[in-house]
Backbone as JSON Lines, residues from 0, in Angstrom:
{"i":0,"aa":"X","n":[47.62,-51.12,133.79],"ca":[48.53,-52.22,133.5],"c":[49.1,-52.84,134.77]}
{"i":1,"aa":"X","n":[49.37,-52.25,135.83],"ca":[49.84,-52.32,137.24],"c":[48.96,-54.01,137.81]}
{"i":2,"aa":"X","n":[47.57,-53.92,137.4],"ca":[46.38,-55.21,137.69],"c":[46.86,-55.93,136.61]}
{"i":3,"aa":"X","n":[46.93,-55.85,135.76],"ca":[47.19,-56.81,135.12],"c":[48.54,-57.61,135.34]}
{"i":4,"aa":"X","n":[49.83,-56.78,135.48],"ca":[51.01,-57.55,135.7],"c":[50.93,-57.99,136.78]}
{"i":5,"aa":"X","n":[50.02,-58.01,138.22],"ca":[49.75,-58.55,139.63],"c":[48.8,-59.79,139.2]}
{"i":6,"aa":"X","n":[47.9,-59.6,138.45],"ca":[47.15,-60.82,138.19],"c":[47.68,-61.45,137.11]}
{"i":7,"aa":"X","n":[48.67,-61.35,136.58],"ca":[49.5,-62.74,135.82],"c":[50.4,-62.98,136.43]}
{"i":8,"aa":"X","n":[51.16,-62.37,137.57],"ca":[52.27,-62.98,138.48],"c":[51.44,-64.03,139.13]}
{"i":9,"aa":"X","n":[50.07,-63.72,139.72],"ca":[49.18,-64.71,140.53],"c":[49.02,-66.05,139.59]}
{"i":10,"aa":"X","n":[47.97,-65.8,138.55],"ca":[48.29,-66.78,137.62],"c":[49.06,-67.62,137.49]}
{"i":11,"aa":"X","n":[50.23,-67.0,136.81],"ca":[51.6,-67.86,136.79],"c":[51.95,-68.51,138.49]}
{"i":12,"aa":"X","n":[51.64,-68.12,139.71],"ca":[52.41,-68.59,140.47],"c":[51.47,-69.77,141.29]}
{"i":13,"aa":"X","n":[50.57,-69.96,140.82],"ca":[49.18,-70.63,141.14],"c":[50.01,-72.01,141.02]}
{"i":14,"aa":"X","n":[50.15,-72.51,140.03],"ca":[50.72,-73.94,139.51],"c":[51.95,-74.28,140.61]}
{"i":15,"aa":"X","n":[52.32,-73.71,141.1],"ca":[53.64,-73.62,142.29],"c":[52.98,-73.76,143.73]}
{"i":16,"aa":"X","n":[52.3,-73.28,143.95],"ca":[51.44,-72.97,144.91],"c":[50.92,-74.29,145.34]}
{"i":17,"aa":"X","n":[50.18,-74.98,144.19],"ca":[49.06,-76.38,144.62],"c":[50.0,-77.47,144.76]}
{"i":18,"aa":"X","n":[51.14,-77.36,143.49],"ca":[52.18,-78.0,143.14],"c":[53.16,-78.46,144.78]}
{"i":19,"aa":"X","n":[53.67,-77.23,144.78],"ca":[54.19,-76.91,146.49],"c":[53.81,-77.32,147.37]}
{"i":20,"aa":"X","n":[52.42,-76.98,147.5],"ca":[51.74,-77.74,148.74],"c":[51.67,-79.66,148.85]}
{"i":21,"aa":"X","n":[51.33,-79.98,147.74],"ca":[51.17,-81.35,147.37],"c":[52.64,-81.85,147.81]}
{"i":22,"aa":"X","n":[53.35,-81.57,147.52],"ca":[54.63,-82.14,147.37],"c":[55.36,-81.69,149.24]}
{"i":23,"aa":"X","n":[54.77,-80.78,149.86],"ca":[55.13,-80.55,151.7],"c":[53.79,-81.6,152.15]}
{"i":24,"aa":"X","n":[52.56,-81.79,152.01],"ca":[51.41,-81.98,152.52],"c":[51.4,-83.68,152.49]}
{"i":25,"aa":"X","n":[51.5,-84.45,151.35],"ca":[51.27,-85.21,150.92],"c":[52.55,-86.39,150.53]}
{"i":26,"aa":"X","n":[53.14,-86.05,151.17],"ca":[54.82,-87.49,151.5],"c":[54.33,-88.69,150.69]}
{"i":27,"aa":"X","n":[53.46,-89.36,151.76],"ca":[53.56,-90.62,151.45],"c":[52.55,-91.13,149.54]}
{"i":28,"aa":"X","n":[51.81,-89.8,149.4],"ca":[52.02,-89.85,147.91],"c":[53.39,-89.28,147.12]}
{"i":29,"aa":"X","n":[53.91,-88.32,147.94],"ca":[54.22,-87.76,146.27],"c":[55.84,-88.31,146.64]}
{"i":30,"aa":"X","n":[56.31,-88.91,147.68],"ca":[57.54,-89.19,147.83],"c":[58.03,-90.55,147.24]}
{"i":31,"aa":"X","n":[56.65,-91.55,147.05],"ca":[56.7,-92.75,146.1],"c":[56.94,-92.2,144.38]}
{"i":32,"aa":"X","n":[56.07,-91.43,144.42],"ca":[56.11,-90.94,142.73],"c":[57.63,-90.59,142.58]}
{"i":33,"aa":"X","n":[58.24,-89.79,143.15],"ca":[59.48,-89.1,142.95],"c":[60.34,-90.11,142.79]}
{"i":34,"aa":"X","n":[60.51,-91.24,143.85],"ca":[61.37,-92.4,143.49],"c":[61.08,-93.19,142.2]}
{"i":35,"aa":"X","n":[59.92,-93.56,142.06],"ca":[59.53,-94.33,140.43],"c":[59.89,-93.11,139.42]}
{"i":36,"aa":"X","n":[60.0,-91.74,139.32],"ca":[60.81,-91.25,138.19],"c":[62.15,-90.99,138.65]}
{"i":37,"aa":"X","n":[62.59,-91.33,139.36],"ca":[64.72,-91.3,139.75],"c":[64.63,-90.23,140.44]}
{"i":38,"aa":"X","n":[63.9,-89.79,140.97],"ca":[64.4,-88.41,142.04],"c":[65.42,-89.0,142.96]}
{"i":39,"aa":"X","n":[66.18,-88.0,143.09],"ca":[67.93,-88.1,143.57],"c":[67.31,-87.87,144.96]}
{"i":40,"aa":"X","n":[67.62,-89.06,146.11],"ca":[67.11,-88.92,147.56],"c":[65.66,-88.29,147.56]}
{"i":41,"aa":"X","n":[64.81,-88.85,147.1],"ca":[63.9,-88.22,146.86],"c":[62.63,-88.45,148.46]}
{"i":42,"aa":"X","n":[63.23,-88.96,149.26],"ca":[62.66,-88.64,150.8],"c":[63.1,-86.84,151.36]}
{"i":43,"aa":"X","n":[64.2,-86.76,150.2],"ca":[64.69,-85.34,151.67],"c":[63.96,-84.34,149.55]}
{"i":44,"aa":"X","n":[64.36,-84.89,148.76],"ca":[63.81,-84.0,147.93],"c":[62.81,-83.7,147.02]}
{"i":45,"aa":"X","n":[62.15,-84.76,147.38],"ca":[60.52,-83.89,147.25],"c":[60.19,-83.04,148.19]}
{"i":46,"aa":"X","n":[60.04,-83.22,148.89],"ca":[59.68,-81.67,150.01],"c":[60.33,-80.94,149.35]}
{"i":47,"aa":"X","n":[61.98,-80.84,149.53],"ca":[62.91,-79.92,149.06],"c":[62.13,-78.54,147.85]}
{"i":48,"aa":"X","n":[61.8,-79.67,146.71],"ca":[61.25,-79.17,145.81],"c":[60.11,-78.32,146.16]}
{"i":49,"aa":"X","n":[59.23,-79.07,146.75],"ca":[58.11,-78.36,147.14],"c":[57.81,-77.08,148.06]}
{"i":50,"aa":"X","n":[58.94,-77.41,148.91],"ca":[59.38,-75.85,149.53],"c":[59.72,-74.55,148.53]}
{"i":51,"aa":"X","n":[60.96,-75.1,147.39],"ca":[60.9,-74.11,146.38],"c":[59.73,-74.13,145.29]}
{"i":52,"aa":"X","n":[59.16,-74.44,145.02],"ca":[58.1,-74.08,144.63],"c":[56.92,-73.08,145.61]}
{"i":53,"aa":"X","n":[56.99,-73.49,146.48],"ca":[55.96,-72.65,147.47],"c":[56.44,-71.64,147.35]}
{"i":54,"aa":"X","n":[57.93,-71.33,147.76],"ca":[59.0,-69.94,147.95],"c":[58.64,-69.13,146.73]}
{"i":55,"aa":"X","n":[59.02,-69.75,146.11],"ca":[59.06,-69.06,144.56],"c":[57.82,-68.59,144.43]}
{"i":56,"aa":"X","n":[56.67,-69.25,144.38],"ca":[55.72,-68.73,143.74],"c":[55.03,-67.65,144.69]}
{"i":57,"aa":"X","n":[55.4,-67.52,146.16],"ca":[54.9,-66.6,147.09],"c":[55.69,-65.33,146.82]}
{"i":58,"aa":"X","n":[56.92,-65.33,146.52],"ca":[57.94,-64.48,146.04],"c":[57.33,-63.58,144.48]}
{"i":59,"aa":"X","n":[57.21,-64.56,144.22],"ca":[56.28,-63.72,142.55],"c":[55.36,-62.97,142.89]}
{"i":60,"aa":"X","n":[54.39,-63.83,143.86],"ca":[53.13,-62.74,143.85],"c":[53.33,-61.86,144.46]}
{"i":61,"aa":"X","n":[53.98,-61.84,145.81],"ca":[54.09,-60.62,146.57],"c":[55.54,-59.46,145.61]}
{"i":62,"aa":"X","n":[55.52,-59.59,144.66],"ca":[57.09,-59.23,144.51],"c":[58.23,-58.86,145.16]}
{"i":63,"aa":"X","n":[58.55,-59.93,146.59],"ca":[59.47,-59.58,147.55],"c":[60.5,-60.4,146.55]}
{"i":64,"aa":"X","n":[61.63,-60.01,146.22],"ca":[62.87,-61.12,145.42],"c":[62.09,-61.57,144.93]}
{"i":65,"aa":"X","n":[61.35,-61.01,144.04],"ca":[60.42,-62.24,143.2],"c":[61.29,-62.62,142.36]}
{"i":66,"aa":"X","n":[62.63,-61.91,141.58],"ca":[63.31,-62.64,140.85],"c":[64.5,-64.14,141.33]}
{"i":67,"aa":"X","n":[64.68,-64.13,142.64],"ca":[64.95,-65.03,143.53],"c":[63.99,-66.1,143.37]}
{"i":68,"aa":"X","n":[62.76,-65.85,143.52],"ca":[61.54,-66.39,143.29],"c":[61.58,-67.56,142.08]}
{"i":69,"aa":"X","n":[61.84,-66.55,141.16],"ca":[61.84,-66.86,139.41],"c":[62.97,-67.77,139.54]}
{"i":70,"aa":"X","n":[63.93,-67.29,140.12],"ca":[65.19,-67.88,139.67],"c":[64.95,-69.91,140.27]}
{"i":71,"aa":"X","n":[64.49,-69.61,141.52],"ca":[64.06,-71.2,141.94],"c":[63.53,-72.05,140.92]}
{"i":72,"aa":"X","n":[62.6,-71.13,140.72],"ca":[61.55,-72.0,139.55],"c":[61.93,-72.31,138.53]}
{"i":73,"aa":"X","n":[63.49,-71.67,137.75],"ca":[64.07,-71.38,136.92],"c":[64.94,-73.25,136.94]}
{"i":74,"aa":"X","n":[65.17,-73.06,138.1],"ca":[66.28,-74.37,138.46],"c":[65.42,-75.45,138.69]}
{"i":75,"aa":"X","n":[64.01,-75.59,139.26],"ca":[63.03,-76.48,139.44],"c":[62.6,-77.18,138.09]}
{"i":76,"aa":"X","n":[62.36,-76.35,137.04],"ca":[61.43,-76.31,136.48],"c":[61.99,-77.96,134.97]}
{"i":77,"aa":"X","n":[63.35,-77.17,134.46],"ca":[64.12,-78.2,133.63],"c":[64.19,-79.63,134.27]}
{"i":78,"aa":"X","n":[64.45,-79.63,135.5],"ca":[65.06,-80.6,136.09],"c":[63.87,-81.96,136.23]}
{"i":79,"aa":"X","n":[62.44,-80.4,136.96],"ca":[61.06,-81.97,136.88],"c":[60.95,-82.43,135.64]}
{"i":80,"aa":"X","n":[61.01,-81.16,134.86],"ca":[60.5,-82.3,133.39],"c":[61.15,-83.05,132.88]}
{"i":81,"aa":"X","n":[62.4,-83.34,133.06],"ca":[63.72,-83.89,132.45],"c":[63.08,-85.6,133.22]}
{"i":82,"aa":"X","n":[62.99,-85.31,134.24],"ca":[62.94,-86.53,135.35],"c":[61.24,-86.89,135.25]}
{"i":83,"aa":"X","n":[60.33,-86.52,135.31],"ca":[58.75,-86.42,135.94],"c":[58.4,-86.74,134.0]}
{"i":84,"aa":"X","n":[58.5,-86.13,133.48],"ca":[57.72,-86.33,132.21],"c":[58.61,-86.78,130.82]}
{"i":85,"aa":"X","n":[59.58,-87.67,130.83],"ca":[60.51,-87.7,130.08],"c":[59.17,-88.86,129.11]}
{"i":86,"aa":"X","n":[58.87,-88.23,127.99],"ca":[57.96,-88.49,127.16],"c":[59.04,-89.72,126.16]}
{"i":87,"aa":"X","n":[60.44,-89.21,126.35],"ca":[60.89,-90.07,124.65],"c":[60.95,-91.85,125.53]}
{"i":88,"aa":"X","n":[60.82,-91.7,126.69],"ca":[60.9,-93.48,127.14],"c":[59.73,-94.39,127.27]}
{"i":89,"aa":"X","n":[58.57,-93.33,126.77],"ca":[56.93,-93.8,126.61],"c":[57.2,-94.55,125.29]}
{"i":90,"aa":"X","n":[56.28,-96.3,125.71],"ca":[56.03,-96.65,124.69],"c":[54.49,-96.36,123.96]}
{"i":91,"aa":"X","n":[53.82,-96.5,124.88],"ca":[52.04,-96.15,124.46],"c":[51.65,-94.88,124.01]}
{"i":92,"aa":"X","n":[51.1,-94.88,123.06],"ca":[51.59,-93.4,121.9],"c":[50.46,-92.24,122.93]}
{"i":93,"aa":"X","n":[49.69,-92.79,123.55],"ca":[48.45,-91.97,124.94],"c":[49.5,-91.33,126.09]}
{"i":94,"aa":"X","n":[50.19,-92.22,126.75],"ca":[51.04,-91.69,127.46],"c":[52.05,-91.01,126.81]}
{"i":95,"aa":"X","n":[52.92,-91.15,126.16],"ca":[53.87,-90.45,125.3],"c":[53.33,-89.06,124.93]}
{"i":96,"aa":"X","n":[51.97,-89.02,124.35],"ca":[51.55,-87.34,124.5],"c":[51.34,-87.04,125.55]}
{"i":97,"aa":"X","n":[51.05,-87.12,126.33],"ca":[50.52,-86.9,127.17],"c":[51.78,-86.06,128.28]}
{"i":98,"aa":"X","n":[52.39,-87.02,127.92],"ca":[54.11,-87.05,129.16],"c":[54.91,-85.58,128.16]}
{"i":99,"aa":"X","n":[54.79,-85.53,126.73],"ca":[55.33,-84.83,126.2],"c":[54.79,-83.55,126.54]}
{"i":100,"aa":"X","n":[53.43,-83.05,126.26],"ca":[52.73,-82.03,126.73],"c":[53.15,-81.43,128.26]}
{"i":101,"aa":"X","n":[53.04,-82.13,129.38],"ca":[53.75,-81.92,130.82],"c":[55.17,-81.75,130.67]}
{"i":102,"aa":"X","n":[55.8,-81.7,129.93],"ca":[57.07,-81.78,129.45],"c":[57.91,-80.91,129.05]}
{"i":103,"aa":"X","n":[57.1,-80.35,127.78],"ca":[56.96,-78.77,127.24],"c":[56.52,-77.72,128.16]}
{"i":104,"aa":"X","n":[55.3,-78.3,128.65],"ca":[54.73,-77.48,129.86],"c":[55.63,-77.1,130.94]}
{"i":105,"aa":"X","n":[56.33,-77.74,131.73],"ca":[57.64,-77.4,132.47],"c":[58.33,-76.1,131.46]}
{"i":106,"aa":"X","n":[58.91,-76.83,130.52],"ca":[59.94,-75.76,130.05],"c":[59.25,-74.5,129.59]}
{"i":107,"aa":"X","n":[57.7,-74.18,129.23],"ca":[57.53,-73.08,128.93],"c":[57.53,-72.39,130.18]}
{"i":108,"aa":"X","n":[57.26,-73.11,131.43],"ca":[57.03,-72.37,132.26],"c":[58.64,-71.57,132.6]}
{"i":109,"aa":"X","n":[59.32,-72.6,132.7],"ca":[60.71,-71.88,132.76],"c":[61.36,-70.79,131.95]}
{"i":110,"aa":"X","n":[60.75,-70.78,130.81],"ca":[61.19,-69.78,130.22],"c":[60.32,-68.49,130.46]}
{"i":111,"aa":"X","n":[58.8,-68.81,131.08],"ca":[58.38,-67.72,131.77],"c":[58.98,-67.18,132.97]}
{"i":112,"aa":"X","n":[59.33,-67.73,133.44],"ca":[60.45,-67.78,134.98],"c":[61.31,-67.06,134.31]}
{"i":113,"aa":"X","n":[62.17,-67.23,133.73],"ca":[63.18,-66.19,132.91],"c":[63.03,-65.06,132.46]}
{"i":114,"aa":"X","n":[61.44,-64.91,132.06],"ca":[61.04,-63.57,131.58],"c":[61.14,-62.54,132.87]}
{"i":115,"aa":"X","n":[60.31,-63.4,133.76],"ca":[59.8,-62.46,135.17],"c":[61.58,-62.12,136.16]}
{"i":116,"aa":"X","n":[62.22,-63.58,136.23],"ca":[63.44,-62.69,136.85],"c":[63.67,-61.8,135.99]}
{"i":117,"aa":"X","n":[64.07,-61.91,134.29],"ca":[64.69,-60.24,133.68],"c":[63.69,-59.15,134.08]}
{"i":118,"aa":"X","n":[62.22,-58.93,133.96],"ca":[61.77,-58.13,134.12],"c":[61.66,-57.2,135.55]}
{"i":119,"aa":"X","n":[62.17,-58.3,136.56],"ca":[62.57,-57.65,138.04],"c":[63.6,-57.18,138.43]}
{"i":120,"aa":"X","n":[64.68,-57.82,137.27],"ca":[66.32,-57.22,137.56],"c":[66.15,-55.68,136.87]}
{"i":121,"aa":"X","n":[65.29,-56.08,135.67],"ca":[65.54,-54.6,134.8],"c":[64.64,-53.43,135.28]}
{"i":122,"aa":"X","n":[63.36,-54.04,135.72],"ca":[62.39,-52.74,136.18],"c":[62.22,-53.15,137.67]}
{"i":123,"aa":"X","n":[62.52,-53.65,138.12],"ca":[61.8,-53.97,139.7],"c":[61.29,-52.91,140.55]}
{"i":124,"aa":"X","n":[61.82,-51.7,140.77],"ca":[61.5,-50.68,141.77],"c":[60.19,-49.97,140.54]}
{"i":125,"aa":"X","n":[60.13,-49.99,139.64],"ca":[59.13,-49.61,138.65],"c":[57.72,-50.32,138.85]}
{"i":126,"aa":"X","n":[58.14,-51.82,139.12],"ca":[56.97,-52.62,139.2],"c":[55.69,-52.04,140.33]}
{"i":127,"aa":"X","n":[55.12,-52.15,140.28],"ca":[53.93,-51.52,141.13],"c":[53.25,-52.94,142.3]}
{"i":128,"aa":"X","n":[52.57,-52.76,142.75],"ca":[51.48,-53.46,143.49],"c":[52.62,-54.84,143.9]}
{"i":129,"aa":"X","n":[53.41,-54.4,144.86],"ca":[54.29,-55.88,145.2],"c":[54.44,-54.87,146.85]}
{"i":130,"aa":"X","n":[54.94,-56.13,147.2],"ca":[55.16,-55.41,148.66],"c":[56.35,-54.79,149.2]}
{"i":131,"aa":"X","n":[56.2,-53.51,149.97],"ca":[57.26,-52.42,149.58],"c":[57.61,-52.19,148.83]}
{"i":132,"aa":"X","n":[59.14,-51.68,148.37],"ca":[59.69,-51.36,147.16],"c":[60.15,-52.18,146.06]}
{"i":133,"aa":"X","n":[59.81,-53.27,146.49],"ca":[60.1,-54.71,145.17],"c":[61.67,-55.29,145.49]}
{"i":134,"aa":"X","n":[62.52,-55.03,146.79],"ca":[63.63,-55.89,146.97],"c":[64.16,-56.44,145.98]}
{"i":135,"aa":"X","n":[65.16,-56.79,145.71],"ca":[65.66,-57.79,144.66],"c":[67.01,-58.5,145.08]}
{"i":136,"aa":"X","n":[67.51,-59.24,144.34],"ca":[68.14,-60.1,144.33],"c":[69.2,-59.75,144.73]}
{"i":137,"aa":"X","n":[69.47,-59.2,142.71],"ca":[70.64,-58.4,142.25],"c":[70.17,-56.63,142.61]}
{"i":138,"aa":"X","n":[70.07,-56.36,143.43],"ca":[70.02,-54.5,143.92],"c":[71.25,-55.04,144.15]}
């Protein structure tokens, strides 16, 4: 079970990872996008974002504060979809699913984020295959 909970932290932290990078790598795309959906200063916070996303999801896999980790993603996660995929202001019923699906998608992820910080506050030194003794947040 030890492989398996290391290869769904990877999994799960994959989408953060490409996400992350895009958003440090790629400014002069992704810093236009952020302003056309209302990102708040969105020159200093897209990166911003994209740094926590990178953090976070490097934090998961290695389980150093991975619930620190979680917790970023936790605060990331409501906020893009609220802003990035707000589906109810679609008029074209293509985009409107579409925006809704990325939408939901955020928040499930967040509520996976929620699973993984409880499961690091409650078992963390239990967890196996993370680096050293699994650090945490709340120790």
């Amino acid at each position: 079970m030890d492989v398996i909970d290391l290869v769904g932290r990877i999994l799960f932290a994959l989408v953060f990872l490409d996400n992350g990078w895009a958003h440090c790598t790629k400014p002069s795309q992704m810093i236009p996008f952020g302003r056309s959906i209302g990102a708040p200063v969105a020159g200093f916070s897209v990166p911003f974002t994209g740094v926590m996303m990178l953090v976070g999801g490097v934090l998961i896999i290695l389980g150093v504060w991975a619930d620190l980790g979680a917790l970023l993603l936790v605060l990331f996660l409501p906020a893009a979809g609220y802003l990035g995929h707000a589906y109810w202001r679609e008029t074209d019923p293509m985009m409107r699913a579409a925006q809704k699906a990325q939408f939901w998608k955020n928040i499930s992820l967040a509520g996976g984020a929620l699973f993984i910080l409880y499961a690091f506050y409650e078992f963390g030194e239990d967890i196996a295959l993370t680096v050293g003794n699994s650090p945490s947040l709340f120790a």
